[in-house]
PAVEX-528243 format. One record per atom (N, C-alpha, C): residue number from 1; atom name; x, y, z. Coordinates in nm, 3 decimals. Example, Ala and Ser with C-alpha at 12.3 -4.5 7.8 and 13.67 -1.06 7.14 Angstrom:
REM PAVEX-528243
REC     k    a      east     north        up
REC     1    N     1.319    -0.569     0.780
REC     1   CA     1.230    -0.450     0.780
REC     1    C     1.320    -0.330     0.780
REC     2    N     1.285    -0.225     0.708
REC     2   CA     1.367    -0.106     0.714
REC     2    C     1.290     0.003     0.787
REM end
This chain:
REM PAVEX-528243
REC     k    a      east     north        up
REC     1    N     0.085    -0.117     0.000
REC     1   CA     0.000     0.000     0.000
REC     1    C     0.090     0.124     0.000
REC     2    N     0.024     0.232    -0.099
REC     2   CA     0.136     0.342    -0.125
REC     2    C     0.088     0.445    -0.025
REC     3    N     0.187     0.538     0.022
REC     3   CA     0.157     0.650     0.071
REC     3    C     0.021     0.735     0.093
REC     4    N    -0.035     0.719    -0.093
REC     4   CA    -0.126     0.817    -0.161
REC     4    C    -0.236     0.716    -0.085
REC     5    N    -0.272     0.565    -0.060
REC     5   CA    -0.363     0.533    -0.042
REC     5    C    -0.365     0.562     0.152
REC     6    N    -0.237     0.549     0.200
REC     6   CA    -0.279     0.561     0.320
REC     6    C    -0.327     0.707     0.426
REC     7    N    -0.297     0.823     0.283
REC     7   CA    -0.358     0.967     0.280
REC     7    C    -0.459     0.993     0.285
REC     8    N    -0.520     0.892     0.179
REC     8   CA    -0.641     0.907     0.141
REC     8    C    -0.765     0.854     0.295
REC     9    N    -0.733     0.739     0.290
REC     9   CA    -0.779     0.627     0.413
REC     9    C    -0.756     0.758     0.508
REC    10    N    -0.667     0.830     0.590
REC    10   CA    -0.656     0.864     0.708
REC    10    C    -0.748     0.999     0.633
REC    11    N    -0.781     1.025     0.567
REC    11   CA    -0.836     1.144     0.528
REC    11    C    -0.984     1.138     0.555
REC    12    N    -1.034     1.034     0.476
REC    12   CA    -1.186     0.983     0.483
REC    12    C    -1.177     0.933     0.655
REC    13    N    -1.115     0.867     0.748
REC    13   CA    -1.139     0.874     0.888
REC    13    C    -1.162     1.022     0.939
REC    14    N    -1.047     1.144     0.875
REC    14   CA    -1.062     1.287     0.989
REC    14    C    -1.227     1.287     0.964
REC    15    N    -1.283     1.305     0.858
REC    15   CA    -1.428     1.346     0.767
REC    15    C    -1.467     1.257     0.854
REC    16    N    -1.468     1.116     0.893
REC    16   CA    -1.579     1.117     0.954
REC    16    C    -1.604     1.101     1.144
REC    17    N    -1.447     1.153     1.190
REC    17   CA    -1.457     1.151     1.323
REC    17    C    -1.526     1.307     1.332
REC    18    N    -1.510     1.424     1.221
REC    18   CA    -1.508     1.507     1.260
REC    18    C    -1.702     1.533     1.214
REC    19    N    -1.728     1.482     1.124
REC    19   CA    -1.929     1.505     1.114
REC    19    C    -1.956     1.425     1.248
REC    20    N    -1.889     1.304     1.335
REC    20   CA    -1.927     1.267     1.448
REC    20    C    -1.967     1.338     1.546
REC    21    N    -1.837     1.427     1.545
REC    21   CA    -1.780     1.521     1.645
REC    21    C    -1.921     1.694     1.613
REC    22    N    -1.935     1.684     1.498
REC    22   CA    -2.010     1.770     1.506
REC    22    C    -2.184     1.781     1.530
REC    23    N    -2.188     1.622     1.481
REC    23   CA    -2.371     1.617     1.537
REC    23    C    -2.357     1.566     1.650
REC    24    N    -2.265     1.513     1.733
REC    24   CA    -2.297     1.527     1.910
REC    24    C    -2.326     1.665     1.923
REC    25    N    -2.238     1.796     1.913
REC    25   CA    -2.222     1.901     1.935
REC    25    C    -2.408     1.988     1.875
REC    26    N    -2.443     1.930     1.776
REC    26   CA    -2.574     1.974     1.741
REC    26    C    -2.679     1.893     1.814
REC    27    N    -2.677     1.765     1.847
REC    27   CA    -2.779     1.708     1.948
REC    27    C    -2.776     1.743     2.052
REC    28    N    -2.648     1.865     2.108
REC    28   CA    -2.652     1.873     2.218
REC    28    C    -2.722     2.008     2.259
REC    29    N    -2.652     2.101     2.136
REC    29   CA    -2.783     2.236     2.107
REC    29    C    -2.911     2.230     2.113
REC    30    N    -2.942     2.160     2.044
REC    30   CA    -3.087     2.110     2.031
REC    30    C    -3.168     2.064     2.132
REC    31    N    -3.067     1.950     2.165
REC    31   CA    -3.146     1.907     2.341
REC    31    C    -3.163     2.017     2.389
REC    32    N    -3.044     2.139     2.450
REC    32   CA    -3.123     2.270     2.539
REC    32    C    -3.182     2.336     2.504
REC    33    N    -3.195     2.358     2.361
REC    33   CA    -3.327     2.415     2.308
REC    33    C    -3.419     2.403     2.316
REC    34    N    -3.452     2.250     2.340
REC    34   CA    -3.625     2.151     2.350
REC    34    C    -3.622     2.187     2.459
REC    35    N    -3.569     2.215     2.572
REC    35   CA    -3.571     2.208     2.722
REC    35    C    -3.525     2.040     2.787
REC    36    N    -3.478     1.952     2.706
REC    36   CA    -3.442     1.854     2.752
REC    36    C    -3.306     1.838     2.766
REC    37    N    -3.217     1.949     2.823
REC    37   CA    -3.035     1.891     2.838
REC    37    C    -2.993     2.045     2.875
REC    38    N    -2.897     2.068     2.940
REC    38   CA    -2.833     2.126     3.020
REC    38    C    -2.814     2.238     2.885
REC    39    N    -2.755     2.371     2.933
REC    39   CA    -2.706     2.450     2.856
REC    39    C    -2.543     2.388     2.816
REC    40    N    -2.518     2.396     2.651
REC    40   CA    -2.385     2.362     2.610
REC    40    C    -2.282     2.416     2.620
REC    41    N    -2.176     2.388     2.615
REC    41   CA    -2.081     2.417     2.668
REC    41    C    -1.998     2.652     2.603
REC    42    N    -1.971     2.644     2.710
REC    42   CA    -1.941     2.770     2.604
REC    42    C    -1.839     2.809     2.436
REC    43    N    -1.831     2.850     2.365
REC    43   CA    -1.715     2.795     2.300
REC    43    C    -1.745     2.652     2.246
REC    44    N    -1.834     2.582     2.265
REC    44   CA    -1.825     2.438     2.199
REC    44    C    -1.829     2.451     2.081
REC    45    N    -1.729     2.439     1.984
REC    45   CA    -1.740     2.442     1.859
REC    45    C    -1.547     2.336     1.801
REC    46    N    -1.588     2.267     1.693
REC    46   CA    -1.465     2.201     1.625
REC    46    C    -1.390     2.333     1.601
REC    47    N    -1.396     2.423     1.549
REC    47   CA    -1.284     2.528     1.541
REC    47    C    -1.231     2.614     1.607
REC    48    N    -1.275     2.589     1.716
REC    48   CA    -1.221     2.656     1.826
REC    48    C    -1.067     2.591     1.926
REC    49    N    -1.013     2.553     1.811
REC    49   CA    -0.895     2.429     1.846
REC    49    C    -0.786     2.500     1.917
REC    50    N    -0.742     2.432     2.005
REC    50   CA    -0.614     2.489     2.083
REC    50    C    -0.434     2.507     1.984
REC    51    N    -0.410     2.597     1.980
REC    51   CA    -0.274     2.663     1.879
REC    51    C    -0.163     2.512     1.876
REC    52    N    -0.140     2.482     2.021
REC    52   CA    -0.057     2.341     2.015
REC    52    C    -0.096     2.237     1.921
REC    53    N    -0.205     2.228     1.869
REC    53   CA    -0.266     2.142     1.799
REC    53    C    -0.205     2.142     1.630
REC    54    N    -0.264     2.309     1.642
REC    54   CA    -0.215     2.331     1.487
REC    54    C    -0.017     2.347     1.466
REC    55    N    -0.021     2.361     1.582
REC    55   CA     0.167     2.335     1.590
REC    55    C     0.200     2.205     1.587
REC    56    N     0.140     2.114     1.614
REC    56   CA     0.201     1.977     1.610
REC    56    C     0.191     1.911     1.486
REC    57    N     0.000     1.975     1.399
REC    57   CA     0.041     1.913     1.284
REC    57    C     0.087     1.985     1.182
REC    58    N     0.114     2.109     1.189
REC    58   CA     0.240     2.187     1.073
REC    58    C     0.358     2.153     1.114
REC    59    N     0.423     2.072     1.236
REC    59   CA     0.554     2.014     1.234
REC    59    C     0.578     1.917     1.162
REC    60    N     0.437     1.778     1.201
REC    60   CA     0.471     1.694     1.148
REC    60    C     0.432     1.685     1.014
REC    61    N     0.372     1.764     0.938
REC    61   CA     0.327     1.803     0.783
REC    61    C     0.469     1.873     0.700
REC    62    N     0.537     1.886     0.817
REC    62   CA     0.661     2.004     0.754
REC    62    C     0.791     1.836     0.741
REC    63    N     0.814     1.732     0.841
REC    63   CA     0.894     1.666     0.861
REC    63    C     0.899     1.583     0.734
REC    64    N     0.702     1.532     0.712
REC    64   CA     0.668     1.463     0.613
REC    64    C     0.714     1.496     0.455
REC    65    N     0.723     1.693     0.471
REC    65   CA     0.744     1.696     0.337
REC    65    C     0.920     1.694     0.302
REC    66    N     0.979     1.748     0.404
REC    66   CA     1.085     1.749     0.353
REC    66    C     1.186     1.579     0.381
REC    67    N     1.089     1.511     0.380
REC    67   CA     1.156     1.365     0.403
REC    67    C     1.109     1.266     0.265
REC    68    N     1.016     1.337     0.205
REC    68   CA     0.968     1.299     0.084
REC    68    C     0.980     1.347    -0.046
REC    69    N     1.083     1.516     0.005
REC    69   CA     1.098     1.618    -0.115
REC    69    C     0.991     1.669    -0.216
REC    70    N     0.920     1.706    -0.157
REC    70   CA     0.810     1.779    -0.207
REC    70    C     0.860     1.915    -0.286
REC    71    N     0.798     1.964    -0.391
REC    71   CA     0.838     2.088    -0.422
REC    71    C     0.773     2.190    -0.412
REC    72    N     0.829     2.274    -0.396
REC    72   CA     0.759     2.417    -0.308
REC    72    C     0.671     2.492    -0.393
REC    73    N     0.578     2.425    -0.479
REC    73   CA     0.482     2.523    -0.536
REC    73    C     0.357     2.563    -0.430
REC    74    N     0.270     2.640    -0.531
REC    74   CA     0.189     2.737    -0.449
REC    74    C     0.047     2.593    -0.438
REC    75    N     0.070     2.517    -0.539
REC    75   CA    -0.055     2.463    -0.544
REC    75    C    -0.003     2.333    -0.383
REC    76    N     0.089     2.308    -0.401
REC    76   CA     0.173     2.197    -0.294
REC    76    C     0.125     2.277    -0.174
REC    77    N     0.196     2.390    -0.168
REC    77   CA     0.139     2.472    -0.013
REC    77    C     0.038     2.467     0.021
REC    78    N    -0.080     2.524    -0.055
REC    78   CA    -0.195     2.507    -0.031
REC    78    C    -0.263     2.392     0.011
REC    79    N    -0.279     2.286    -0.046
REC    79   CA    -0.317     2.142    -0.020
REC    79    C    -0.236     2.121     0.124
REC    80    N    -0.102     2.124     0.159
REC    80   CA    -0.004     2.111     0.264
REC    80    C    -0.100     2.198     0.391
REC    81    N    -0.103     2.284     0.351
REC    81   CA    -0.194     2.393     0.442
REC    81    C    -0.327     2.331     0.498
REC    82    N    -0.389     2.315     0.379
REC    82   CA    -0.567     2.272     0.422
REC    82    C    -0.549     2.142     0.507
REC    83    N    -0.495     2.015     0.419
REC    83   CA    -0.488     1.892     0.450
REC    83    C    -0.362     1.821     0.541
REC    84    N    -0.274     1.884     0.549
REC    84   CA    -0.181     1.860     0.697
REC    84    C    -0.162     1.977     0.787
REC    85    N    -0.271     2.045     0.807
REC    85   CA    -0.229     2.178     0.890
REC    85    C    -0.384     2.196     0.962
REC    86    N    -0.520     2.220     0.875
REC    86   CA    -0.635     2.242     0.927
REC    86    C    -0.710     2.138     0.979
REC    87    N    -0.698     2.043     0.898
REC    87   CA    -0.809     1.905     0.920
REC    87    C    -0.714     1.810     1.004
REC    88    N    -0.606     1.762     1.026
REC    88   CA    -0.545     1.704     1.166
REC    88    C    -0.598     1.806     1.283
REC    89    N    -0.602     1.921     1.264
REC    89   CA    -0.631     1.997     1.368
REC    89    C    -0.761     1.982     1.438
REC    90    N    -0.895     1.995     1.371
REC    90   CA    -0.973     2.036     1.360
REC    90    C    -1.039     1.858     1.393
REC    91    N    -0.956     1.770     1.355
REC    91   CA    -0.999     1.612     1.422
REC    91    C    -0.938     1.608     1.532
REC    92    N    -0.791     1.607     1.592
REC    92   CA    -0.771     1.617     1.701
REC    92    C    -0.833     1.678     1.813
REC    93    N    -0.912     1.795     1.766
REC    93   CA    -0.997     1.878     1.850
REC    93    C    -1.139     1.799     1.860
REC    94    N    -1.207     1.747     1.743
REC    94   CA    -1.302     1.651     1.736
REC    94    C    -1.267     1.547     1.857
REC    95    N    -1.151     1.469     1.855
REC    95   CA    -1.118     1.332     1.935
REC    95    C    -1.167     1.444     2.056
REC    96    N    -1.126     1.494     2.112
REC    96   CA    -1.125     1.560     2.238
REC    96    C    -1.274     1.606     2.295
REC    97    N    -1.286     1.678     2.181
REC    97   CA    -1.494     1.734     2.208
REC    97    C    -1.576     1.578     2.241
REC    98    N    -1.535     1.464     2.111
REC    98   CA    -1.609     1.340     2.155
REC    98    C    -1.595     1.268     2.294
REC    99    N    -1.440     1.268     2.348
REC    99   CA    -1.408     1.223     2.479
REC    99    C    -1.462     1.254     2.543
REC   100    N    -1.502     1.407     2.574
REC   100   CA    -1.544     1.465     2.704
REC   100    C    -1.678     1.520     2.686
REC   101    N    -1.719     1.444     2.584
REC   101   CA    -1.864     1.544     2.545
REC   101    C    -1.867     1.701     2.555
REC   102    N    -1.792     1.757     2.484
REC   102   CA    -1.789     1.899     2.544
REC   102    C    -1.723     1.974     2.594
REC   103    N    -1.737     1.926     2.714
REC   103   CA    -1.610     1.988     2.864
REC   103    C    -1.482     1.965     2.854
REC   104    N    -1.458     2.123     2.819
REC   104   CA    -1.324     2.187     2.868
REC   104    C    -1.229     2.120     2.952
REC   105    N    -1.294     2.097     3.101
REC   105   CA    -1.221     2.023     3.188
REC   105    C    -1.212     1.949     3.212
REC   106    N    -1.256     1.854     3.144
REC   106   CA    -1.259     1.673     3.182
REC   106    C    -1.129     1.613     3.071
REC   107    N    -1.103     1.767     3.039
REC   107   CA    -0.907     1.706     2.928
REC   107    C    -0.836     1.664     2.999
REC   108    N    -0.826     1.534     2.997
REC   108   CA    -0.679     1.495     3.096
REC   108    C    -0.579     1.461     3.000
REC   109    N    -0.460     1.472     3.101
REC   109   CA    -0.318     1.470     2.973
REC   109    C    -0.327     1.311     2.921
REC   110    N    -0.410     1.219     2.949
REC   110   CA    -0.380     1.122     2.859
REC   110    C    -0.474     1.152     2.712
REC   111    N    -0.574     1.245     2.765
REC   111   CA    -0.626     1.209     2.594
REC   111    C    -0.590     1.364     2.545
REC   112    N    -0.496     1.444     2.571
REC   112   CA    -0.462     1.525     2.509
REC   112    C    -0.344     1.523     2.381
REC   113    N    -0.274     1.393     2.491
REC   113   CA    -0.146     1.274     2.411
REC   113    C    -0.226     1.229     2.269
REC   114    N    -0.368     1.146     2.302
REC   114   CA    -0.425     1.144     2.242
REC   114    C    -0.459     1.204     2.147
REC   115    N    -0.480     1.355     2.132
REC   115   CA    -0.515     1.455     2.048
REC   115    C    -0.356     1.481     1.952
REC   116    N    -0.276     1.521     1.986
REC   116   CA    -0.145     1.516     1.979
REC   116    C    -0.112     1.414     1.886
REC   117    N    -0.154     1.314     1.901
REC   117   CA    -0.111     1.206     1.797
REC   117    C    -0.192     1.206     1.678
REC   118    N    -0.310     1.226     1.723
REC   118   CA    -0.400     1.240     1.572
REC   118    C    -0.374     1.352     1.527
REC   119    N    -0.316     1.472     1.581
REC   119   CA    -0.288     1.553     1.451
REC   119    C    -0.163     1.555     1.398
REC   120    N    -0.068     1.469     1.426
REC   120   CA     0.105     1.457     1.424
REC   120    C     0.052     1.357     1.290
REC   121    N     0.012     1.250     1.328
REC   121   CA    -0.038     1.130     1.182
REC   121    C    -0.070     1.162     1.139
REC   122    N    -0.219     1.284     1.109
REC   122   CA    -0.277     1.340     1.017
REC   122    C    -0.176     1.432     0.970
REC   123    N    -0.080     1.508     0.997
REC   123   CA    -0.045     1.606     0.926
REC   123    C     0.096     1.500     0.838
REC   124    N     0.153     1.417     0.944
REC   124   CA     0.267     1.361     0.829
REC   124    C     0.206     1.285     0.733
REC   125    N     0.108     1.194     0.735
REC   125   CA     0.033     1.135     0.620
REC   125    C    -0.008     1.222     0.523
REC   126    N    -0.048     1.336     0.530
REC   126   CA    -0.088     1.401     0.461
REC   126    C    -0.002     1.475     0.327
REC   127    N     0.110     1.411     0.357
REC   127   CA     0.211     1.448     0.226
REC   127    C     0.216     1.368     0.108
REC   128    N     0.139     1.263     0.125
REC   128   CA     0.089     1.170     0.067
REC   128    C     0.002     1.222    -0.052
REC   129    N    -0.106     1.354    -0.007
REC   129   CA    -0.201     1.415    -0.113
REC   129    C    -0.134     1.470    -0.192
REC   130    N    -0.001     1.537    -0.145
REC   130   CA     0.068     1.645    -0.238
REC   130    C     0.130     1.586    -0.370
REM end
């Protein structure tokens, strides 16, 4: 199995941890809307991702490319950008919203490790698209 397929594969997983991650987050609106569930969290939103996140996977998106020699066009950046920089991010933050349903404070450093790794794999796999 080549690179390009295991890009692809970890790609179609972010897509669908992250529509997971987002209709908990809408069943959960909704519930306090009906009057059946607590008010949601503040800030609950997938893009509201913590900066370490997007630093871990523009490192490992940056390691991936220059270990594979990628060339520095504008169209390479871009794709590099969206697909090893936003969407590792933006699932790692998903893994985390799904763990804790929500809450801010129920992050403990093991599933932050957790988070950390899904956007480190997502961003070095992701050189794979380029």
């Amino acid at each position: 199995m080549s690179i390009e397929h295991i890009a692809v594969i970890v790609l179609a997983v972010e897509v669908v941890v992250m529509v997971s991650a987002r209709t908990g987050i809408e069943r959960r609106h909704w519930a306090h809307a009906k009057g059946r569930g607590p008010a949601p969290h503040p800030r609950e939103d997938l893009t509201f991702v913590p900066a370490a996140l997007y630093g871990i996977a523009a490192a490992a998106m940056a390691v991936g490319a220059l270990t594979t020699s990628v060339k520095p066009t504008l169209a390479a950046l871009a794709t590099a950008a969206m697909f090893g920089v936003l969407l590792p991010a933006f699932t790692a933050n998903a893994v985390l919203r799904l763990s804790t349903r929500g809450g801010r404070r129920a992050v403990t450093p093991r599933l932050r490790g957790l988070a950390a790794t899904v956007a480190a794999t997502g961003g070095l796999v992701s050189v794979g698209l380029i």
